[in-house]
C-alpha positions as CSV (number, residue, x, y, z in Angstrom):
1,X,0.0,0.0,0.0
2,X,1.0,3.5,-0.7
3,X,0.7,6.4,1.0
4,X,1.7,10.2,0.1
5,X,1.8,13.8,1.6
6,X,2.5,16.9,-0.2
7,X,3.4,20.3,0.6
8,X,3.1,23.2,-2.6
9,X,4.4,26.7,-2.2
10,X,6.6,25.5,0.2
11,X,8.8,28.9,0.9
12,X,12.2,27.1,0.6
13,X,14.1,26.8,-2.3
14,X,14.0,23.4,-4.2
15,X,17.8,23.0,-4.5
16,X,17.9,23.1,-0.1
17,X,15.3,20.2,-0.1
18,X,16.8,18.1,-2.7
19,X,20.3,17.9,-0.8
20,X,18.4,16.3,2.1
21,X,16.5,13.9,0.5
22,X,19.3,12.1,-0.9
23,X,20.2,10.8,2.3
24,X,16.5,9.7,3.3
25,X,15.3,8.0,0.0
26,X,14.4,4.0,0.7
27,X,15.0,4.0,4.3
28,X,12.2,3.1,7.1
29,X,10.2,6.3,7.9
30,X,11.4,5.9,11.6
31,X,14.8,5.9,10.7
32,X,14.7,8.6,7.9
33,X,12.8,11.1,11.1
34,X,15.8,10.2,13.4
35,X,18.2,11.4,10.6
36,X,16.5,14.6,9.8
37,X,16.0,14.9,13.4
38,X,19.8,15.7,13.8
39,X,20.1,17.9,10.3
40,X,20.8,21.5,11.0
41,X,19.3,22.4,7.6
42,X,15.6,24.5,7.0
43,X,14.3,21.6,4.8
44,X,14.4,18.9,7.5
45,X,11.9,20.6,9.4
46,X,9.7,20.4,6.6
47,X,10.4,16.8,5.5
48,X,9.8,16.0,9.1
49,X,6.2,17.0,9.2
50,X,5.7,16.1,5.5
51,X,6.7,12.1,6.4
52,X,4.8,12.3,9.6
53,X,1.5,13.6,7.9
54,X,2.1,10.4,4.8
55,X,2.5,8.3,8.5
56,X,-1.0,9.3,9.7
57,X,-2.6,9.5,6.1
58,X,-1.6,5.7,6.2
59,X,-3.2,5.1,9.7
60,X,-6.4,7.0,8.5
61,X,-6.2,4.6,5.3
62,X,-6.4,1.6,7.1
63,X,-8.3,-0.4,9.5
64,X,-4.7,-2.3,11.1
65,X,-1.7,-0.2,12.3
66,X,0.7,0.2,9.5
67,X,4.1,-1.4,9.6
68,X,7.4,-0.8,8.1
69,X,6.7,1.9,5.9
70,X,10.0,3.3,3.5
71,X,10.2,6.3,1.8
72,X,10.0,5.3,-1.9
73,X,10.2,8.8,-3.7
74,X,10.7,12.0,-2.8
75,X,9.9,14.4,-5.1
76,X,10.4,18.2,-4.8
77,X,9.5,20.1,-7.8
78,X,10.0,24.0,-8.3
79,X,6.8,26.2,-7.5
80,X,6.1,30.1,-8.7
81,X,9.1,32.3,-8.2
82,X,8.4,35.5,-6.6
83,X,10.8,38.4,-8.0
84,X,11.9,41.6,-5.6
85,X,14.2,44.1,-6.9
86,X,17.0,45.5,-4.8
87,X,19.0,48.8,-4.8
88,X,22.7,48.3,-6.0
89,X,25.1,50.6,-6.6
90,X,25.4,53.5,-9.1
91,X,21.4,54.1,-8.7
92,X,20.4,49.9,-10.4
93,X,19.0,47.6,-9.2
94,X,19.0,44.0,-9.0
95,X,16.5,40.9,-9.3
96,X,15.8,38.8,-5.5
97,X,14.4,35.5,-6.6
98,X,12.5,34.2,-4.0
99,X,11.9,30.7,-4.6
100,X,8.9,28.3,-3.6
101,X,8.4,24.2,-3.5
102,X,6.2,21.8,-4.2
103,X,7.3,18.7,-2.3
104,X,5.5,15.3,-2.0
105,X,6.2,12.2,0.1
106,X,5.6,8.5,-1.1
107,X,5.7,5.8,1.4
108,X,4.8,2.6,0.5
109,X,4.4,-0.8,2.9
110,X,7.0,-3.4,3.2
111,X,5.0,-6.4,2.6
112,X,6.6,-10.1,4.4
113,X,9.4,-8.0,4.7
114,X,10.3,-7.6,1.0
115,X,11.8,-4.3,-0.3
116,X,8.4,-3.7,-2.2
């Protein structure tokens, strides 16, 4: 069974989130919260409660506590860029690029203890 969360217009850039998710893709969901429990970046807090909302769509899904979920994707996409102009020298200005995300969670169910 498969279970997803997703966050859009996220206000982190997609470039921060993807770093992260590298070292979270196919390990248990317990295991990948302990790991982004100890990251000292903005996106972990945000994968965080993404993976922890997938965890309770799952137990909302179903009528036995779910076991050994894994994240199988992460996906983290680019949302609408906001532009803001700055002053710079000799009286120009420059863009600010104020990026968004869209970022979904897939967790699937380890089934007889297969990798799925």
């Amino acid at each position: 069974m498969e279970t997803r969360a997703t966050l859009r217009y996220g206000k982190i850039g997609p470039q921060k989130v993807r770093d992260i998710t590298s070292l979270i893709i196919g390990k248990e969901a317990k295991i990948a919260l302990g790991i982004l429990a100890n990251l000292k970046k903005g996106g972990a807090a945000i994968l965080i409660k993404l993976i922890k909302s997938a965890l309770a769509n799952a137990k909302a899904g179903e009528t036995k506590e779910p076991l050994d979920f894994y994240l199988k994707r992460v996906v983290v996409d680019g949302g609408p860029v906001a532009k803001r102009f700055r002053a710079a020298a000799m009286g120009r200005s420059t863009m600010i690029k104020k990026r968004t995300s869209h970022i979904t969670v897939i967790l699937k169910n380890r089934e007889n203890g297969s990798e799925g």
